[in-house]
N, C-alpha and C positions, 0 to 999 in steps of 0.2 A: 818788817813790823807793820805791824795793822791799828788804825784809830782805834782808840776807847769805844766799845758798843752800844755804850749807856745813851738815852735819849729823853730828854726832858719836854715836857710841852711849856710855853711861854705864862704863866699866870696872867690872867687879862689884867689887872691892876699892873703888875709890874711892867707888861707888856708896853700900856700906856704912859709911862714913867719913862721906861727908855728908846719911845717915841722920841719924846721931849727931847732926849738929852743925845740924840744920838745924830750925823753930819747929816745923813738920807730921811731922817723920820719915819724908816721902814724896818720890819721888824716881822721876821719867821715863826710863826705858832707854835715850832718846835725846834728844839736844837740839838744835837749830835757831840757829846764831849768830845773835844778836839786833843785830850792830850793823848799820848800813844795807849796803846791799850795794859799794858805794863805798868800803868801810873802806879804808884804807891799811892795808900790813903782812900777815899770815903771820898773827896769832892771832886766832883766834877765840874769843868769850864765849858762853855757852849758860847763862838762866837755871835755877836748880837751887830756890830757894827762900828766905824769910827767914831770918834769923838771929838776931839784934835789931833793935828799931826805929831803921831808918835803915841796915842794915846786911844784906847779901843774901848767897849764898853761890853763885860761877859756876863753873862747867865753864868749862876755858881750854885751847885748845889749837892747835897748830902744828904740822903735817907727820903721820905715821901714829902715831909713837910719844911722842907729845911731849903729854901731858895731864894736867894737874893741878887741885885748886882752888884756886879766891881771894875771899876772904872782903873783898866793896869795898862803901863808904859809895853810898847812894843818889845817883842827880845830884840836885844843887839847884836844876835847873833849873826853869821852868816858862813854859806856853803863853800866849804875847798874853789876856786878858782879854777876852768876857766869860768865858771859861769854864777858862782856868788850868790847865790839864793838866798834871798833875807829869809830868815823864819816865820811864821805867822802866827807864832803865840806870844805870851806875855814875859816879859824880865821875869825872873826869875823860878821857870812853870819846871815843874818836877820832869825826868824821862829828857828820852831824845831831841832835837830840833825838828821843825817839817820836817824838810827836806830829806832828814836819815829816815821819815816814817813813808808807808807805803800810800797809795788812793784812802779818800774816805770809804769808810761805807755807806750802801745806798742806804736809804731811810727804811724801817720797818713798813710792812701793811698790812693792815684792817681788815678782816674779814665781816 
């Protein structure tokens, strides 16, 4: 399986909102929906950075004008043994875990 292909650019307002609120105060101009590309559903998640421990902060969004953040608990999932791969999306995200999904894909470009 292959990430979601969808790709959002950061809103400069919301941008600097989860500046604020995020562990690094750094923050990507655009984001890559991280859920598998099989998602059910209209929204897309776009990691943005920590928040607290156990606690992330996502770019979320649906259709052109419809994007906001959401501030969700890490999954608790993790990979068959020997080697235990925590997951790296949120409690309870639609589709597969990481670790069952393949590389990201690279980012679109601009001509």
């Amino acid at each position: 399986m292959t990430r979601c292909p969808h790709w959002r650019r950061v809103p400069p307002g919301l941008a600097d909102e989860a500046r604020a609120r995020t562990a690094s105060g750094c923050v990507d101009a655009a984001e890559q929906c991280q859920l598998a590309a099989s998602h059910a559903g209209s929204e897309h998640y776009g990691f943005l950075d920590e928040t607290d421990r156990g606690t992330a902060l996502w770019l979320r969004w649906s259709g052109a004008d419809q994007v906001s953040l959401a501030a969700r608990t890490d999954c608790p999932g993790t990979g068959p043994l020997p080697h235990g791969d925590a997951c790296c999306l949120f409690a309870g995200h639609p589709g597969p875990h990481t670790w069952e999904d393949g590389p990201p894909a690279e980012p679109p470009t601009h001509h």
